[in-house]
C-alpha positions as semicolon CSV with decimal commas, in nm:
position;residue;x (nm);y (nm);z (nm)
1;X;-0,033;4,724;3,290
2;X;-0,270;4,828;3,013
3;X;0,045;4,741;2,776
4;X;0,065;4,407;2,944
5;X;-0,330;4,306;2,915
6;X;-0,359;4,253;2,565
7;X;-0,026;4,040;2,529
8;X;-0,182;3,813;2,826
9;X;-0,527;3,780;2,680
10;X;-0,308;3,680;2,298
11;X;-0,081;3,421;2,579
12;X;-0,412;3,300;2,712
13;X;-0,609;3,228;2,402
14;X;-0,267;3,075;2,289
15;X;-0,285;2,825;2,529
16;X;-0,666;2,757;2,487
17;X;-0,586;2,682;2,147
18;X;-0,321;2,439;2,184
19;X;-0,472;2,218;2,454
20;X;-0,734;2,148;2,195
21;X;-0,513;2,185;1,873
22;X;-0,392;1,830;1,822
23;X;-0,413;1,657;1,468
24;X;-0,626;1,345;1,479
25;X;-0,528;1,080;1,269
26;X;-0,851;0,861;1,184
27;X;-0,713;0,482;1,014
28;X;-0,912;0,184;0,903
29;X;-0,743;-0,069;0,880
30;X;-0,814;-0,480;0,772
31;X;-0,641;-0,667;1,089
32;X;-0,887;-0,964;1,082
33;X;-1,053;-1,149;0,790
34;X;-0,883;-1,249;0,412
35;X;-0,601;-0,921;0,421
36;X;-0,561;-0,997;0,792
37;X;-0,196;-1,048;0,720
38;X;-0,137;-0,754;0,492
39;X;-0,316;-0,565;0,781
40;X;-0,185;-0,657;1,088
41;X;0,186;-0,524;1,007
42;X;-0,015;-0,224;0,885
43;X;-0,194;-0,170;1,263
44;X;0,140;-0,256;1,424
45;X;0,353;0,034;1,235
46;X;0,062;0,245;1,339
47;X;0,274;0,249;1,671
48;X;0,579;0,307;1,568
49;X;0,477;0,644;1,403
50;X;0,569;0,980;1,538
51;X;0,317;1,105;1,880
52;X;0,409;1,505;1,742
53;X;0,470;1,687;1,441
54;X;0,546;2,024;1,425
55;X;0,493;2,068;1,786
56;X;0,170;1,904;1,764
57;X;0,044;1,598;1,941
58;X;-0,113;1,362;1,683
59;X;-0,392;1,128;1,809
60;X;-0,436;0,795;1,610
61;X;-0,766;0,638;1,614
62;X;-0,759;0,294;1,506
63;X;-1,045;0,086;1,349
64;X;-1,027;-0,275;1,208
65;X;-1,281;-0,296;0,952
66;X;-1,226;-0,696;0,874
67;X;-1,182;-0,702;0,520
68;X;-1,472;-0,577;0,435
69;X;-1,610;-0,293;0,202
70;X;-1,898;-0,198;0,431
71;X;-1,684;-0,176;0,720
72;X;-1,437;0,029;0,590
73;X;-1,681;0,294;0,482
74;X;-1,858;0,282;0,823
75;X;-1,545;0,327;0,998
76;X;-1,459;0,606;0,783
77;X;-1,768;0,801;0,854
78;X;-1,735;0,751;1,169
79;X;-1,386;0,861;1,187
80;X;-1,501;1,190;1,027
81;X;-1,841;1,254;1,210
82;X;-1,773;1,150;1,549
83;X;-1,321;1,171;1,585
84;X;-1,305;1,492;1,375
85;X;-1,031;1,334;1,236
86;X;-0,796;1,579;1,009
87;X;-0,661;1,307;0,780
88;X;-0,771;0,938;0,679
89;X;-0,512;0,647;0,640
90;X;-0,621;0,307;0,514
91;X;-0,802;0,045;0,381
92;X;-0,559;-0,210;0,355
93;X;-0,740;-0,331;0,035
94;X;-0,862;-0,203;-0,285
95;X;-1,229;-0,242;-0,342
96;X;-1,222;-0,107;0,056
97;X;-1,015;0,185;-0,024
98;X;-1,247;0,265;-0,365
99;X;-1,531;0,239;-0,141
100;X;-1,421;0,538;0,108
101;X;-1,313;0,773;-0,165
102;X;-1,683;0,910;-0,193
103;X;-1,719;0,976;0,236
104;X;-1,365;1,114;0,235
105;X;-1,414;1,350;-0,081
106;X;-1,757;1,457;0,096
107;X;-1,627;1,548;0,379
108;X;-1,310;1,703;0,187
109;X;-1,073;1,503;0,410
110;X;-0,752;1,410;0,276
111;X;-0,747;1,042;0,257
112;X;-0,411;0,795;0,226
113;X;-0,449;0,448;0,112
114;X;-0,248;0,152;0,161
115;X;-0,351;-0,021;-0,126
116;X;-0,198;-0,072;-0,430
117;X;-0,481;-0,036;-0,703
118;X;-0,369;0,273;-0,949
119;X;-0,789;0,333;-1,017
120;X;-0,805;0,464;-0,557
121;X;-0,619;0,766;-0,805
122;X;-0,694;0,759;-1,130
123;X;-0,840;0,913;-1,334
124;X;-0,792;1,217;-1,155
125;X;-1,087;1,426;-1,068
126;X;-1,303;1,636;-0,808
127;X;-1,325;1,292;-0,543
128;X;-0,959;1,195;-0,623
129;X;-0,813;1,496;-0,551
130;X;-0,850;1,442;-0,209
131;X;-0,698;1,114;-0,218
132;X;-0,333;0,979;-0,195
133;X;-0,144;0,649;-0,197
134;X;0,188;0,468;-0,086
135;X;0,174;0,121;-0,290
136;X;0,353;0,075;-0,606
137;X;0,095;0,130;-0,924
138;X;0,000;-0,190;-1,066
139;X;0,139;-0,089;-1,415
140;X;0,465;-0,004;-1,290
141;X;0,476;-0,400;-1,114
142;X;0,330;-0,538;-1,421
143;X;0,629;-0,399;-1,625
144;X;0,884;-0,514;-1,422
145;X;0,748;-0,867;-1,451
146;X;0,676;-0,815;-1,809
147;X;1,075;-0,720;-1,899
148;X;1,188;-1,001;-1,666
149;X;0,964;-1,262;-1,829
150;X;1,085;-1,148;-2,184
151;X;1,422;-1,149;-2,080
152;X;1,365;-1,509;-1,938
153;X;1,214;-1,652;-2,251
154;X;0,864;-1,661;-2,173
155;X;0,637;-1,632;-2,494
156;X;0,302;-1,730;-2,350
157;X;0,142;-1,654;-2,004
158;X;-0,150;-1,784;-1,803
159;X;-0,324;-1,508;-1,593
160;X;-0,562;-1,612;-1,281
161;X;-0,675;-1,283;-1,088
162;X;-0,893;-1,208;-0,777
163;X;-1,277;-1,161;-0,874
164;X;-1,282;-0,779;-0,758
165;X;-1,070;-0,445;-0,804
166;X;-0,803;-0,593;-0,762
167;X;-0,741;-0,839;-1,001
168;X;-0,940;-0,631;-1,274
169;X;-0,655;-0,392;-1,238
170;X;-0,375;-0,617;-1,270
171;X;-0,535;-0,802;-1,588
172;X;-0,559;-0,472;-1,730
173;X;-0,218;-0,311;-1,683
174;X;-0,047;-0,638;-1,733
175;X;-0,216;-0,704;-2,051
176;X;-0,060;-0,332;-2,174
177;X;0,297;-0,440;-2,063
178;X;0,276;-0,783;-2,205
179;X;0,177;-0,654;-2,508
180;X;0,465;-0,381;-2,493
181;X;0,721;-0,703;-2,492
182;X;0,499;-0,906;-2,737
183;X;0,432;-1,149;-2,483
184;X;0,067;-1,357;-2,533
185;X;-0,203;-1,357;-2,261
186;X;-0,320;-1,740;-2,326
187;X;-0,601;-1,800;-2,055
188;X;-0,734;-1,547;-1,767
189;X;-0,932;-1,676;-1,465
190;X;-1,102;-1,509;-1,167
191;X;-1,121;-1,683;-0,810
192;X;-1,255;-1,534;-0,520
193;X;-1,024;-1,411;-0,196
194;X;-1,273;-1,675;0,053
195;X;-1,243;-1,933;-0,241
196;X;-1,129;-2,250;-0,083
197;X;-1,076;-2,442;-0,432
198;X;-0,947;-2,322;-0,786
199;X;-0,912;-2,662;-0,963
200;X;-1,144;-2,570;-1,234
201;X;-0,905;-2,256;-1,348
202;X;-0,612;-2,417;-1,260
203;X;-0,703;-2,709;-1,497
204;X;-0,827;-2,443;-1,770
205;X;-0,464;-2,276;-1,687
206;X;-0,279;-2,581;-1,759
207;X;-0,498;-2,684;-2,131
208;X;-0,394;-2,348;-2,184
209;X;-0,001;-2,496;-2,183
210;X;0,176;-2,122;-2,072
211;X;0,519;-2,074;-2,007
212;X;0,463;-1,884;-1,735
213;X;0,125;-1,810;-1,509
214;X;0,106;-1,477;-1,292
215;X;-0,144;-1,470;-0,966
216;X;-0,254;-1,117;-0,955
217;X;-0,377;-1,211;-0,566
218;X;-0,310;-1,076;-0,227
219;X;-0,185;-1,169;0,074
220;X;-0,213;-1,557;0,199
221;X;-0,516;-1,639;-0,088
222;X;-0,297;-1,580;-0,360
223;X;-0,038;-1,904;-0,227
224;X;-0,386;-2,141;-0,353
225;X;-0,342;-2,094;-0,735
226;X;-0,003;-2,173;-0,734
227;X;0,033;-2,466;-0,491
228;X;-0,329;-2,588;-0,726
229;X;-0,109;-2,577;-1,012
230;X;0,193;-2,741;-0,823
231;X;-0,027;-3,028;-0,701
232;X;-0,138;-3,126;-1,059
233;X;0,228;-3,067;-1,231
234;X;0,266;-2,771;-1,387
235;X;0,630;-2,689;-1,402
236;X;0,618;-2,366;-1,586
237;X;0,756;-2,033;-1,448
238;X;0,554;-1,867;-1,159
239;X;0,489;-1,508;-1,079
240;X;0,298;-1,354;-0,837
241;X;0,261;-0,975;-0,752
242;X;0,420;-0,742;-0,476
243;X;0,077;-0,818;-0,267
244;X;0,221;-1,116;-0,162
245;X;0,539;-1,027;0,020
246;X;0,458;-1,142;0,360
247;X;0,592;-1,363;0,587
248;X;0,243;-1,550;0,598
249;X;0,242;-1,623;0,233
250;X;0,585;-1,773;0,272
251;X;0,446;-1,993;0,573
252;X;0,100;-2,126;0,382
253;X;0,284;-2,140;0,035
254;X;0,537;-2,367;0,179
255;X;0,791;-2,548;-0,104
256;X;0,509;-2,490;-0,317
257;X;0,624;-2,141;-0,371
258;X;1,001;-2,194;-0,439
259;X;1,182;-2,062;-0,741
260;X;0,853;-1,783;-0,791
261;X;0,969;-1,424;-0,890
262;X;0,778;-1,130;-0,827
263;X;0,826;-0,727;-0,784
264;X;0,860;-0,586;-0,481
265;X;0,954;-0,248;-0,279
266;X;1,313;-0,251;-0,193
267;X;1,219;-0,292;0,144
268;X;1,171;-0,604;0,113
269;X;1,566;-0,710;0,046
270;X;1,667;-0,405;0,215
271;X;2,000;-0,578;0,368
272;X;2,065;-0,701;0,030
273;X;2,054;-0,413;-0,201
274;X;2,406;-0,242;-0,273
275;X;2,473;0,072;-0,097
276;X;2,456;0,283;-0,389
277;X;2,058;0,166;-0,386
278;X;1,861;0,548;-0,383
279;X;1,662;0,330;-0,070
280;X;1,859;0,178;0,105
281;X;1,891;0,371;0,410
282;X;1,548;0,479;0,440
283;X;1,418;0,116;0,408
284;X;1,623;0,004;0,691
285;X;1,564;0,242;0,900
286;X;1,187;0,112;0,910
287;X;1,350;-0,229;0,884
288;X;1,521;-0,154;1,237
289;X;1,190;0,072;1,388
290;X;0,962;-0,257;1,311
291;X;1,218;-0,525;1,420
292;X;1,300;-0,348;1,747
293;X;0,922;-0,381;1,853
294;X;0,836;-0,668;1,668
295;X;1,128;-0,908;1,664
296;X;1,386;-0,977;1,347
297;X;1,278;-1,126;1,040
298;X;0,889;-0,978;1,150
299;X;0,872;-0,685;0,880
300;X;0,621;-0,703;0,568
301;X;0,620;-0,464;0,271
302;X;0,240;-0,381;0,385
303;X;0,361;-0,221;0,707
304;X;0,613;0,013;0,472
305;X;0,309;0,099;0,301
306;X;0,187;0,199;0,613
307;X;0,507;0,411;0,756
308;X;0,518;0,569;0,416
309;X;0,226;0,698;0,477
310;X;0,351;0,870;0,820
311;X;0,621;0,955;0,637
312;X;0,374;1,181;0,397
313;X;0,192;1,311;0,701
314;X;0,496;1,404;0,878
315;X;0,628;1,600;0,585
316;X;0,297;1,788;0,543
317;X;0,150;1,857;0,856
318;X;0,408;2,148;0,974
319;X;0,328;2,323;0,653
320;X;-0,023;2,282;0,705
321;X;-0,014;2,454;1,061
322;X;0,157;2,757;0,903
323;X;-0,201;2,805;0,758
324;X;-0,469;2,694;0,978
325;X;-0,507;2,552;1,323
326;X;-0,594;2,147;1,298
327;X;-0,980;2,027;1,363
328;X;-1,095;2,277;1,097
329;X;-1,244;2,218;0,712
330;X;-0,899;2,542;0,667
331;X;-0,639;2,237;0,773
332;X;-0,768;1,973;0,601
333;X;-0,775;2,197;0,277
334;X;-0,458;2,284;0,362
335;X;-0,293;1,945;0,444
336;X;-0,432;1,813;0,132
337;X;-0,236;2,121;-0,057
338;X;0,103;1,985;0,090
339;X;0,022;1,650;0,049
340;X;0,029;1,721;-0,292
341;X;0,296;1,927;-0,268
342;X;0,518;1,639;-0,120
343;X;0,924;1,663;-0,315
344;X;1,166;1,411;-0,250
345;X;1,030;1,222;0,032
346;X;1,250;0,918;0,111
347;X;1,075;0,637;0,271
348;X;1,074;0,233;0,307
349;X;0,945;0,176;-0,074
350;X;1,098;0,526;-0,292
351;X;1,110;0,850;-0,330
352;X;0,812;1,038;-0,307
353;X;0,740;1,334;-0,571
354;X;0,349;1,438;-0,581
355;X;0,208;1,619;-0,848
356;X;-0,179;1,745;-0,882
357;X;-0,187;1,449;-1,178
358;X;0,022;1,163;-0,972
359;X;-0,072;1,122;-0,586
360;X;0,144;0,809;-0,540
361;X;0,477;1,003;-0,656
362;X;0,713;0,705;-0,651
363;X;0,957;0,609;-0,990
364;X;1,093;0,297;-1,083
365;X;1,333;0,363;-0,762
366;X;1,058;0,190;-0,584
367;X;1,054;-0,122;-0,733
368;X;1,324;-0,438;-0,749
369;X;1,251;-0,812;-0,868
370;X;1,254;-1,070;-0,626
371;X;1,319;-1,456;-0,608
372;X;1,196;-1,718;-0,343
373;X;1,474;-1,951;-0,248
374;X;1,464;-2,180;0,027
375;X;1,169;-1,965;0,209
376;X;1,351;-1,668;0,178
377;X;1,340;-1,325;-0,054
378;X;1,630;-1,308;-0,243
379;X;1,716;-0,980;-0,426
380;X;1,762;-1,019;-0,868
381;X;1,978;-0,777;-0,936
């Protein structure tokens, strides 16, 4: 008996500590407001992911924050000071996601955005350590439309670009890669994501007489520029950038948005990519998660972002419970550690390879370019 006591005390504290063990999962998401359809795919994937991992039950706490900065930040201190939540996942935009980096870094919280800004992780330092993404880096979008437009004949380019983060970031990195293919930036406008009207750009756009004009918006504001520029003839090439590959911006942008290219995560053409595609299978196997809850033809590249993101968690969290028990400042450190320590990672976008200098981890695997045709996505091989 007094051989047996100790190993049933060890048993009982053992089971003390798992009933109270699980990994909570805190996410902020934008599922009303402007990125309401960038973030409602986002919420819904939220479901599909896994319940344990590891052996653990993970608890998802799920706050809409509306599109707006405030919001988000709110919702992620409250995630943190009254969930206890191990890990962060969210905004759906990018000024939101800037905007949580200081609470999450604070609080030394790993934190995994869904937005596609390269600055949420760059320049590396103390705050950014602590913070990860899933969406493609602007730069490496803004060369794959550079190369296509040079190898399309386009010598001249209009640029109109949301008034925040966003748009900042693409008129930067896309300035570097047109200059790479010695294409010229001829005009570049701002409009706001609520703005209702953009004549006044679109008519500086058009003086400007480009051969091409790339929106660097998001979700269903970035279809006004365009069908603007549509309405008072311009017949010039369009591009627009991989925040746009929705459903909904296929819906508002109408005929309007016919014939525009863009980059996008193979996801997005899945079924069309050949079957020697690096992707393939791992970006229809979200294909078929989402569509069995959700109904065919209802899956968004901002919902990959999303099960990427799972996909990240999933791979780290077992290593983190080899070193400390979840709910503690030990697994958070150590979740962040294999976060960053994430190799070969297939998921609905790329291949995921961190490194203590990259925290998105994805090659040009995760990008293709992309026609509309008739409403539809059509793969440009």
């Amino acid at each position: 008996m007094t051989f047996f006591k100790p190993l049933l005390i060890a048993a009982l504290c053992a089971t003390a500590l798992s009933a109270w063990a699980d990994v909570n999962v805190g996410v902020t998401i934008s599922a009303t407001g402007p990125a309401a359809s960038l973030g409602i795919p986002e919420k819904n994937t939220i479901s599909l992911m896994p319940k344990t991992i590891g052996g653990q039950k993970i608890n998802y706490i799920v706050l809409d924050d509306a599109s707006d900065t405030t919001a988000a930040v709110n919702n992620t201190r409250k995630l943190i000071a009254e969930n206890k939540v191990d890990v962060i996942l969210g905004s759906t935009t990018t000024p939101a996601s800037l905007a949580m980096i200081d609470v999450a870094s604070e609080a030394q919280t790993p934190m995994i955005s869904v937005a596609a800004s390269a600055r949420i992780i760059e320049p590396m330092d103390a705050k950014k350590k602590w913070v990860f993404k899933t969406p493609q880096n602007d730069i490496m979008m803004s060369l794959a439309i550079a190369e296509h437009m040079a190898a399309n004949g386009v010598k001249t380019v209009g640029f109109i670009g949301f008034s925040d983060a966003y748009g900042e970031g693409w008129s930067q990195e896309f300035a570097k890669a047109a200059e790479l293919k010695k294409i010229k930036i001829v005009a570049n406008e701002r409009y706001a994501r609520s703005d209702t009207s953009v004549t006044g750009q679109a008519l500086k756009l058009m003086s400007a007489k480009p051969d091409a004009v790339l929106v660097a918006g998001s979700g269903t504001p970035a279809a006004l520029p365009q069908k603007t520029l549509k309405e008072r003839g311009y017949t010039g090439k369009m591009y627009q950038t991989h925040g746009v590959a929705n459903a909904d911006f296929l819906r508002v942008g109408g005929k309007d948005v016919d014939g525009t290219f863009l980059p996008a995560g193979p996801v997005l053409v899945a079924d069309q990519l050949p079957a020697s595609n690096p992707v393939k299978k791992s970006a229809l196997a979200y294909v078929a998660a989402y569509e069995a809850a959700y109904g065919k033809g209802t899956v968004s590249t901002f919902g990959a972002h999303a099960w990427d993101a799972g996909l990240l968690m999933s791979s780290a969290v077992p290593v983190a419970l080899k070193k400390a028990q979840p709910g503690t400042p030990e697994f958070r450190a150590a979740l962040r550690d294999a976060l960053e320590q994430t190799k070969d990672v297939s998921g609905a976008h790329g291949v995921f390879n961190m490194t203590a200098a990259d925290h998105l981890g994805l090659d040009q695997r995760a990008r293709v370019m992309v026609k509309i045709e008739n409403g539809a996505w059509k793969y440009q091989p």
